[in-house]
C-alpha positions in Angstrom: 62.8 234.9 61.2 64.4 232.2 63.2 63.2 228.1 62.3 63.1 225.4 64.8 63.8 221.9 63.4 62.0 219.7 65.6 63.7 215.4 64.9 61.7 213.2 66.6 63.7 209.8 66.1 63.4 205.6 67.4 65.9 203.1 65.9 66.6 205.0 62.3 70.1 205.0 62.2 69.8 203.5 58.9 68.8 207.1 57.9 69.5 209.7 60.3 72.7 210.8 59.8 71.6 211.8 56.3 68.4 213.7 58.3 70.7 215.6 60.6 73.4 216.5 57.3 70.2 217.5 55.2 69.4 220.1 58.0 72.9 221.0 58.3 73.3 221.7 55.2 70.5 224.3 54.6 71.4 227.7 53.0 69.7 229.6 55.5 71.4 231.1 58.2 68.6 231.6 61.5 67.6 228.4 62.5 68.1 225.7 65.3 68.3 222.0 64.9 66.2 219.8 68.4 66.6 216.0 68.2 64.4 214.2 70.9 65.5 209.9 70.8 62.8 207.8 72.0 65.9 205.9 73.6 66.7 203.8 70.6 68.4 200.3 70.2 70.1 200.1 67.1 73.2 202.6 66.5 71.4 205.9 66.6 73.8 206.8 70.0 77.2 205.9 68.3 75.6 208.5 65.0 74.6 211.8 67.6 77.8 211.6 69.3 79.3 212.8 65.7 76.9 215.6 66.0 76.8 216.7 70.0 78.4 219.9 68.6 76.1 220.9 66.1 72.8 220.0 67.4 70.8 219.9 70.6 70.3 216.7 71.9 67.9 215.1 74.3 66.5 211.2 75.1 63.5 210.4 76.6 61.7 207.1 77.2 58.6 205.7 75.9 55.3 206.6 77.5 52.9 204.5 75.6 52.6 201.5 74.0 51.1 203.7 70.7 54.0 204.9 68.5 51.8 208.4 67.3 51.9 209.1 71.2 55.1 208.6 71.7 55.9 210.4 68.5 53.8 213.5 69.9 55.5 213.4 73.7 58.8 213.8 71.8 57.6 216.8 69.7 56.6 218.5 72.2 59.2 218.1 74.3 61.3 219.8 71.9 58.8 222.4 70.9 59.4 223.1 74.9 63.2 223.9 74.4 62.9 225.0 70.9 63.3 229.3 70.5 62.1 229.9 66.3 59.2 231.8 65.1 58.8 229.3 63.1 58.6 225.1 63.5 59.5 222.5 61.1 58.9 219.1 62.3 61.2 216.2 61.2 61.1 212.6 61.1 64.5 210.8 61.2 64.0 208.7 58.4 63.2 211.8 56.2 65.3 214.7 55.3 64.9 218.3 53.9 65.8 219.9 50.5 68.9 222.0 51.0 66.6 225.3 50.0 64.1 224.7 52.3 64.4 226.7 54.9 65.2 229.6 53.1 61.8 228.8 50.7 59.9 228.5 53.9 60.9 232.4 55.2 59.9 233.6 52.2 56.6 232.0 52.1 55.7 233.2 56.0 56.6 236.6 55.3 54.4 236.9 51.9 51.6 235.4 53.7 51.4 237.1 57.0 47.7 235.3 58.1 48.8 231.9 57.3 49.7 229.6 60.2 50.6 226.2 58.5 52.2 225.5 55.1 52.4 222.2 53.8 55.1 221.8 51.4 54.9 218.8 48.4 57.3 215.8 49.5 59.3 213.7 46.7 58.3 210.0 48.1 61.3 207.8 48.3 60.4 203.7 48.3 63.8 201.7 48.1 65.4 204.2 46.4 62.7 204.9 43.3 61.1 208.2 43.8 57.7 209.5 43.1 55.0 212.0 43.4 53.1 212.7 46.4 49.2 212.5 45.4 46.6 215.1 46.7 43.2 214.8 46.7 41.3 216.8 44.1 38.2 217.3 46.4 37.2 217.8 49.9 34.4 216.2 51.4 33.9 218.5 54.2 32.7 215.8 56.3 35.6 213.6 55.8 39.5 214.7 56.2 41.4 216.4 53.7 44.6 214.8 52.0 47.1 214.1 55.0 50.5 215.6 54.2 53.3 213.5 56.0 54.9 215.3 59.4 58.1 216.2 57.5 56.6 218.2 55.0 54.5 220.4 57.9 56.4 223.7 58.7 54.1 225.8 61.4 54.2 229.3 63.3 54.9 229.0 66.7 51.9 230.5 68.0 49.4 228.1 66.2 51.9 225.1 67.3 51.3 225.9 71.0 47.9 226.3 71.1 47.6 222.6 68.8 49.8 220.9 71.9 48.1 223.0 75.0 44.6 221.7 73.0 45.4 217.9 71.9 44.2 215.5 73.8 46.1 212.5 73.6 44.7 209.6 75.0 41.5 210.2 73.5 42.6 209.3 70.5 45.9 207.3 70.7 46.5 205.8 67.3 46.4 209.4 65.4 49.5 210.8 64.1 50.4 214.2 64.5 50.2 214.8 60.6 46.7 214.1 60.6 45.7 216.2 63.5 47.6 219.4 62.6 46.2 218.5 58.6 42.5 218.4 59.8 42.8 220.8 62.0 44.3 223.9 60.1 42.3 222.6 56.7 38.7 222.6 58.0 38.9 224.2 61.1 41.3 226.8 61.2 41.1 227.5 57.1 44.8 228.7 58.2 46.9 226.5 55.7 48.9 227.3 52.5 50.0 224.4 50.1 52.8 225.4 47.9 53.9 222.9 45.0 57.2 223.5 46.1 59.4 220.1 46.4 61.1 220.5 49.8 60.8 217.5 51.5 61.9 213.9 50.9 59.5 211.6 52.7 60.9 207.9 52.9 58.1 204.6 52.7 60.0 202.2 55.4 58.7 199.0 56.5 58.6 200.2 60.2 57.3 203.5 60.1 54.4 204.8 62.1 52.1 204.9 58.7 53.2 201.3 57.9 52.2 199.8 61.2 48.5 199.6 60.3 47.4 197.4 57.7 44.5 198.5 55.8 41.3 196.9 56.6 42.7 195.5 59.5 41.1 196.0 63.2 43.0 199.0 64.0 43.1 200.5 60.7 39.0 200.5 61.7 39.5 201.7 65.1 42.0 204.5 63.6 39.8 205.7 61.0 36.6 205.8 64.0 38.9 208.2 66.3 39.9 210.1 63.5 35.7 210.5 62.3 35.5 211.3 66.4 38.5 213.9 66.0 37.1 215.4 63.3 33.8 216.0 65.6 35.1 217.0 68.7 36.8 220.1 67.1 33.6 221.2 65.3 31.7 221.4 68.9 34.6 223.0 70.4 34.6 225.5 67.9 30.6 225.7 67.8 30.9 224.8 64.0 27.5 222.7 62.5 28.1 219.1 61.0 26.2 216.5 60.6 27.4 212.7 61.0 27.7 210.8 57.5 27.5 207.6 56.0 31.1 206.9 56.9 31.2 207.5 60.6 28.2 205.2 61.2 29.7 202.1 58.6 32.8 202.6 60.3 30.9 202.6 64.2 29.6 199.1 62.9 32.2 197.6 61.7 34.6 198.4 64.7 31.6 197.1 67.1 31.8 194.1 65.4 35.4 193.8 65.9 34.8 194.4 69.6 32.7 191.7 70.4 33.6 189.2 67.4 33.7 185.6 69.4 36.4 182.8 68.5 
């Protein structure tokens, strides 16, 4: 089955050239490699010139002032262009196991009914690696263990229908990990995990996730549209839930950050 490798990339020339040779690289022969720039600054240009050949490449501006929305326009604007079966997103600070690819066919074509496999990332923090943690337990009220966007491979036809779907600027600070995550874990029950290693996810200071300081007021706000997320696909998909202890802390604490006075 063909892949797409979808790169959605912003000032990471620091690390892209090793994203683009990791996919490159792959010992797998039917796939396509999409990399949308968010029109970056640093030397990201002078780096895809090397690789006009080998790649498809398109730039497109900002059109928000939240980095998960801008991050989302660029997916999908490959996804648009893109031809595989199968879709692998990819951010341009990560990169991809040389046996990925050929790991992920064999995974979609043992297990026909699953849309979404999450694959295990190796976690890469200046240059130490580690493991990624999962958690043991869901809490079906609150969402599951996010896996990270490069580590997200999805069929096509679940893909679509999760863009045609996603409503944006409802909730702007949520990144496309979590929504497909939430989504295809307790909504969809479409997912496979496998404890394969295929993915190197890398811990930067300016990456989407690093952004938002715990505790602080949007780390609140974010983890309110998130609860909000959560609900809005239950009703759509007239599935029960009830509202817990979380949501209405989190309601409260984001109010007060709302009208705090100085």
């Amino acid at each position: 089955m063909k892949i797409s490798i979808l790169i959605s990339s912003y000032n990471k020339g620091s690390y892209l050239e090793k994203c683009i040779q990791s996919c490159l690289n792959q010992k797998y022969n039917d796939y396509e490699i999409i990399l949308i720039d968010n029109e970056s600054t640093d030397d990201t240009g002078s780096i895809l010139k090397k690789y006009e050949k080998d790649i498809t490449i398109r730039h497109s501006p900002k059109i928000s002032k939240y980095s998960a929305v801008n991050q989302i326009n660029l997916l999908n604007q490959a996804l648009v262009i893109s031809s595989g079966e199968i879709i692998c997103f990819l951010d341009a600070d990560d990169y991809f196991e040389n046996n990925k690819l050929h790991q992920l066919n064999n995974l979609f074509s043992d297990n026909y009914e699953v849309s979404v496999i999450f694959d295990k990332p190796k976690i890469l923090t200046n240059d130490t690696f580690s493991h990624f943690k999962i958690k043991k337990k869901l809490n079906k009220y609150i969402w599951p263990t996010t896996y990270p966007t490069s580590s997200i491979s999805i069929k096509r036809s679940f893909v679509k229908k999760f863009f045609e779907n996603n409503i944006l600027e409802n909730y702007p600070l949520l990144e496309i990990d979590f929504r497909i995550t939430s989504l295809s874990k307790m909504i969809y029950k479409n997912y496979l995990v496998t404890d394969l290693n295929l993915t190197v996810y890398r811990i930067v200071s300016d990456g989407i996730m690093s952004k938002i300081k715990k505790f602080s007021s949007n780390w609140w706000k974010k983890r309110l549209q998130a609860h909000y997320f959560i609900f809005d696909a239950y009703e759509k998909n007239e599935i029960q839930y009830k509202k817990n202890y979380d949501f209405y802390i989190t309601k409260a604490i984001v109010y007060l950050l709302n009208h705090k006075t100085i």
